[in-house]
C-alpha positions as CSV (number, residue, x, y, z in Angstrom):
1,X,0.0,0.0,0.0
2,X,1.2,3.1,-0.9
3,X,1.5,6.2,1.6
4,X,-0.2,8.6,2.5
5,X,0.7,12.1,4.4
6,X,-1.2,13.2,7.2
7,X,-2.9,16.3,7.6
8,X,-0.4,19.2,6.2
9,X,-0.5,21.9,8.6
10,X,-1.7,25.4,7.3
11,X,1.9,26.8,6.8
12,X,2.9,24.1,4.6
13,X,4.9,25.7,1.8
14,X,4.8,24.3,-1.8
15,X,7.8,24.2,-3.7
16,X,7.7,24.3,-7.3
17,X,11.3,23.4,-9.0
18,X,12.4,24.4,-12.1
19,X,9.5,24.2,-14.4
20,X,10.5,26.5,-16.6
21,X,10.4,26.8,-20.7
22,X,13.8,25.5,-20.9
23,X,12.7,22.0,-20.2
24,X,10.9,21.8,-23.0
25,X,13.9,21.6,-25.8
26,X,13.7,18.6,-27.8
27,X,17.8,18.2,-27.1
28,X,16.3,16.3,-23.5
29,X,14.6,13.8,-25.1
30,X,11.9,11.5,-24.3
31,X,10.2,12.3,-20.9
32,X,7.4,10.4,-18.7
33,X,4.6,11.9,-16.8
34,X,3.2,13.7,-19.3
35,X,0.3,15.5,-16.8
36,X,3.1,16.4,-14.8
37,X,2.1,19.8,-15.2
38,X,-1.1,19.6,-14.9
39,X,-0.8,17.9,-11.3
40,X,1.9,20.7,-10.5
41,X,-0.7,23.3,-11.1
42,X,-3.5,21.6,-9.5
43,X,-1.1,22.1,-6.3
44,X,-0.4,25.3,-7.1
45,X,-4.2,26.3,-7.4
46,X,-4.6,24.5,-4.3
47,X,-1.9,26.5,-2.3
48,X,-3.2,29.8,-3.6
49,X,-6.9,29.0,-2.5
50,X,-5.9,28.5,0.6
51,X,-3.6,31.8,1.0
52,X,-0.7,28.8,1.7
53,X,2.9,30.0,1.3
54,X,4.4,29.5,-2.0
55,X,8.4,29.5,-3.5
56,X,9.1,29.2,-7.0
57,X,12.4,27.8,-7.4
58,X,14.2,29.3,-10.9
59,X,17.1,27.6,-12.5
60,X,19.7,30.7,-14.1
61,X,22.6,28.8,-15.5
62,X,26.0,30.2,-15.4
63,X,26.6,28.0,-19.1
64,X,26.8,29.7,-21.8
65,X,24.7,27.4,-24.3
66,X,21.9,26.5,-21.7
67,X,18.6,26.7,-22.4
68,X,18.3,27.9,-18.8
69,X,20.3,30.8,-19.0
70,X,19.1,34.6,-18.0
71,X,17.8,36.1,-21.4
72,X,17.0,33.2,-23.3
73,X,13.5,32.2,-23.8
74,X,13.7,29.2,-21.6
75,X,14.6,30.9,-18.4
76,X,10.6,31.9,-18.1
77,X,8.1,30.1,-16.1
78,X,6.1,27.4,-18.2
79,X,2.6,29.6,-18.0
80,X,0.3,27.5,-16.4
81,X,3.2,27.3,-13.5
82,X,4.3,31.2,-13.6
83,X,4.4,33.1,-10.3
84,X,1.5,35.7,-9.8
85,X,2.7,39.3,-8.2
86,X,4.0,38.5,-4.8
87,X,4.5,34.6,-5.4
88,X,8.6,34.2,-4.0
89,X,10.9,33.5,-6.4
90,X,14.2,32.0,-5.2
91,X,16.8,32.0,-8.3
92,X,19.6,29.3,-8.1
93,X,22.5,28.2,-9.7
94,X,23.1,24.8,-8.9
95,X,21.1,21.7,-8.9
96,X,20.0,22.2,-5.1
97,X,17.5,25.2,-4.1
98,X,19.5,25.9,-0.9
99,X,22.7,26.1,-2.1
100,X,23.7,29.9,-2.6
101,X,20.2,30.9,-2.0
102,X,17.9,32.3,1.0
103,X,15.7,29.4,0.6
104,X,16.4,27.8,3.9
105,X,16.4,31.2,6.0
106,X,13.2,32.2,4.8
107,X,11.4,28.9,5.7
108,X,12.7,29.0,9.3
109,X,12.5,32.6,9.9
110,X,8.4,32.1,8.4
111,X,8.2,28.9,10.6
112,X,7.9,26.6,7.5
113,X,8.6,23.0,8.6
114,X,6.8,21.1,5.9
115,X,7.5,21.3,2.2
116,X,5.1,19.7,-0.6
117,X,7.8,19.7,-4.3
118,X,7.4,19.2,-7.5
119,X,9.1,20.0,-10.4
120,X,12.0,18.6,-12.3
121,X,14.5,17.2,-13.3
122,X,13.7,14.6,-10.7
123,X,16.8,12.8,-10.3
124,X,18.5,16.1,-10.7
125,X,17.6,19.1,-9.0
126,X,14.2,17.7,-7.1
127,X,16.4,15.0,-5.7
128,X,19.1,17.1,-5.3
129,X,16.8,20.1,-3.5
130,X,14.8,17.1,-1.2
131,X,17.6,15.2,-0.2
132,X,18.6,18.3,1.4
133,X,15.7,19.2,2.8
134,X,15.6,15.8,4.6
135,X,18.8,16.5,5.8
136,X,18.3,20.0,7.1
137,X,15.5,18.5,9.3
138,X,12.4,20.0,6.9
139,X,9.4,17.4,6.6
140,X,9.1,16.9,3.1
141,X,6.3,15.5,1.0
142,X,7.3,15.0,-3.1
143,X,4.6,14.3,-5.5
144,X,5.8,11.9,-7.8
145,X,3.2,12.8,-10.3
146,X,3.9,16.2,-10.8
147,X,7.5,15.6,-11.3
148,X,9.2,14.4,-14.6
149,X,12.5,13.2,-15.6
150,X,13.9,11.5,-18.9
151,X,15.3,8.7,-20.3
152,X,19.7,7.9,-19.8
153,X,22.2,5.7,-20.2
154,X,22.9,3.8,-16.7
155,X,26.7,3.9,-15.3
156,X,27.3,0.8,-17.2
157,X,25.8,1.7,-20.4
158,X,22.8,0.3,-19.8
159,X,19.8,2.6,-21.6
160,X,17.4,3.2,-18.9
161,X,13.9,4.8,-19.7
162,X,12.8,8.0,-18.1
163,X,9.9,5.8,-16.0
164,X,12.9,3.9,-14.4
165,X,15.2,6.5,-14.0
166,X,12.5,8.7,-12.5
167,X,11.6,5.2,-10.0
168,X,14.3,5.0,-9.0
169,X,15.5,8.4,-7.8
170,X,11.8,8.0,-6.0
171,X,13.1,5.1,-4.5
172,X,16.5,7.3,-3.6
173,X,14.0,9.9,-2.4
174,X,11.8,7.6,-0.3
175,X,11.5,7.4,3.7
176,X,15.1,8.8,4.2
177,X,14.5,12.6,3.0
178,X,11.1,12.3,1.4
179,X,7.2,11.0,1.9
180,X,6.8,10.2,-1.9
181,X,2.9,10.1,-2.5
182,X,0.2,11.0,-5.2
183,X,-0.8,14.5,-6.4
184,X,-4.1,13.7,-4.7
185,X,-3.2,12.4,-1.6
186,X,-1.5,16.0,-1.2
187,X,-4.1,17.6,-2.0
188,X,-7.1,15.5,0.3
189,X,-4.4,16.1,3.2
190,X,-4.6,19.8,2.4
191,X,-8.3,19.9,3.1
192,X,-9.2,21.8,6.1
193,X,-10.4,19.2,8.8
């Protein structure tokens, strides 16, 4: 049986990784979870109806060919997932969103235990951002759903297809920095009792 997360609290602070244009180019491949976005925004409707606290994490890379990069097209928001006027931004430059950003001061200093992600890359910068957040003592709830990742070669060679790669950074994810549960089951714990 799959878990569940308990009533979220009413601080609970969504945090929406990298979905951005960018992640769009073709150059990435073939993806899975193709209603990621559509599950991302259904949280982020969610959060905003209840006046819950909101971060959208953007990736500005420092490479010079990214698609990422400041000024190029890609750096935007995707616009069903684009920040409304006074929606927190937190720009990063690395694969984690507390590394070289405020991200981790302004949870405490707001009182901001417990984090609901999405986003992608997920066994890039969503793993990268929850395993930290598991570490750093945050209670964090991922929905798999709403995250996407894409097909690679394993370390052997070995193609593996975006659903297993993104299974098994999940399964990386899982119990030791993460509750990994449904879109839904988020959203029926967000429900006021």
């Amino acid at each position: 049986m799959k878990p569940s997360p308990p009533t979220l609290p009413s601080n609970a602070a969504l945090v929406l990784i990298d979905l951005q244009q960018a992640i769009d180019h073709p150059s990435w491949g073939t993806r899975n979870n193709p209603d990621a976005e559509k599950k991302a925004a259904a949280l982020l409707a969610a959060w905003r109806l209840a006046g819950r606290p909101i971060y959208h994490v953007r990736h500005d890379s420092t490479f010079p060919h990214s698609h990422y990069r400041p000024g190029q097209p890609g750096n935007d928001f995707k616009p069903e997932l684009a920040p409304l006027p006074g929606e927190l931004v937190i720009p990063k430059r690395t694969n984690s969103a507390f590394i070289g950003t405020d991200l981790e001061q302004r949870l405490r200093a707001a009182g901001q235990l417990t984090l609901v992600m999405a986003g992608v890359i997920t066994n890039n910068s969503v793993e990268a951002t929850v395993r930290m957040a598991g570490n750093l003592g945050f209670t964090v709830y991922l929905a798999a759903d709403a995250c996407f990742t894409f097909g690679r070669n394993d370390w052997n060679g070995v193609w593996r297809t975006a659903d297993e790669v993104h299974a098994l950074s999940l399964a990386n994810m899982h119990d030791e920095y993460a509750l990994v549960v449904s879109t839904s089951d988020i959203l029926e714990a967000g429900e006021p009792q």
